[in-house]
Every structure is written in C-alpha cells, then in structure tokens.
C-alpha positions as CSV (number, residue, x, y, z in Angstrom):
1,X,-42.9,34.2,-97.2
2,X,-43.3,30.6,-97.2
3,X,-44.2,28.2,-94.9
4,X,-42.3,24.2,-95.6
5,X,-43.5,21.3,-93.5
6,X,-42.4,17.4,-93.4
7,X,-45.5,15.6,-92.8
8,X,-44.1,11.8,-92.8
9,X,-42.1,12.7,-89.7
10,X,-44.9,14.3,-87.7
11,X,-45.3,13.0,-84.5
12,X,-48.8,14.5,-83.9
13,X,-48.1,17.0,-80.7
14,X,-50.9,19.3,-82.5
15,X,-48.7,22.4,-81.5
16,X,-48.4,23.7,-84.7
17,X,-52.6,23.3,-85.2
18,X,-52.8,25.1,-81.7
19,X,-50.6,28.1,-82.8
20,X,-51.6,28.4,-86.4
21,X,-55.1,26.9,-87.0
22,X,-55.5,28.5,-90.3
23,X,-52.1,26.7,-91.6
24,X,-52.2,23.3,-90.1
25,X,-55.0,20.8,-88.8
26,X,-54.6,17.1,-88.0
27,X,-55.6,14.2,-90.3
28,X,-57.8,11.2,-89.4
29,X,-54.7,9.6,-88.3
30,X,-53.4,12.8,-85.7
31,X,-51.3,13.6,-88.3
32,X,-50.2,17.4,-88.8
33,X,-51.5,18.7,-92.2
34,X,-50.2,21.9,-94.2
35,X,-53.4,23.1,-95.6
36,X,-53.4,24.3,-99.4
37,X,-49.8,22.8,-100.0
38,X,-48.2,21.5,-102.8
39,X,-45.5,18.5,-101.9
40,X,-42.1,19.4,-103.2
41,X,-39.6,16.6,-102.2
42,X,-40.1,15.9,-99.0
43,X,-41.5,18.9,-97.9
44,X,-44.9,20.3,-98.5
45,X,-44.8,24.2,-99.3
46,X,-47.7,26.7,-99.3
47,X,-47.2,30.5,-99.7
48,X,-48.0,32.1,-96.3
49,X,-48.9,36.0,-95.2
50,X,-45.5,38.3,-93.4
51,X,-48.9,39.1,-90.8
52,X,-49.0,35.1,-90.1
53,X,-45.3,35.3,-89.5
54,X,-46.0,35.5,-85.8
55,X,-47.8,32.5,-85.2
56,X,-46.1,30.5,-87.7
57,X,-42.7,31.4,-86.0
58,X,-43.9,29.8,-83.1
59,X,-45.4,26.8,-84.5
60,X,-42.0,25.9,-85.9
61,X,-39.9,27.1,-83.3
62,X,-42.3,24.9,-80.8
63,X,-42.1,21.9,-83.1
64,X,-40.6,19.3,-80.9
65,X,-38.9,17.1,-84.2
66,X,-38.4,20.3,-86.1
67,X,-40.2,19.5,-89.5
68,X,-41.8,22.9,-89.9
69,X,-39.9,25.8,-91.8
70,X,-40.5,29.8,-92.0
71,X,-38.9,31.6,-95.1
C-alpha cells in the first residue's frame, strides 16, 4: 500500500497529523509533512502498512483540499 501526499497545496488543518501521527507532522511553517517520503512529481510517496490503512483512510478522506492519496 502506499500513501501519496501534495505538500505545496497543504493548507495546514493538521487533520491528517491528528489521525495519523506516525505518517504526517507539521513543519515549522504549519505545513503538513509525509514523514520518510520520497517526492515523485508533485506528490511525495512513502510505502505505508494495510494495518495503517484505517487511519490513513481517514486522514485523506478528511483532507479538506484533498492532496492526500491511499493505494
């Protein structure tokens, strides 16, 4: 499973920090951050656990400018 998120159109609601601390946190800036990712286009991509799937479902489903992606 993957996890795709597009940081430069973060608005910094923290949801997705909130629902899954162990995937995002905010930069210095309030700024949502994919931890461990590597930036692909515009998207930054990390490799993420089917027993995360919960949490990260909600995180992008809860994303009010829908910049976070569950594959």
């Amino acid at each position: 499973m993957k996890v795709r998120h597009k940081k430069n159109e973060c608005i910094g609601c923290a949801l997705c920090e909130q629902e899954a601390p162990e995937y995002f946190t905010m930069d210095d800036e309030g700024m949502a951050i994919l931890i461990d990712s590597t930036k692909m286009g515009a998207f930054h991509h990390r490799k993420a656990l089917e027993y995360d799937r919960p949490a990260l479902t909600r995180a992008a489903e809860g994303c009010p400018v829908n910049i976070i992606h569950v594959d």
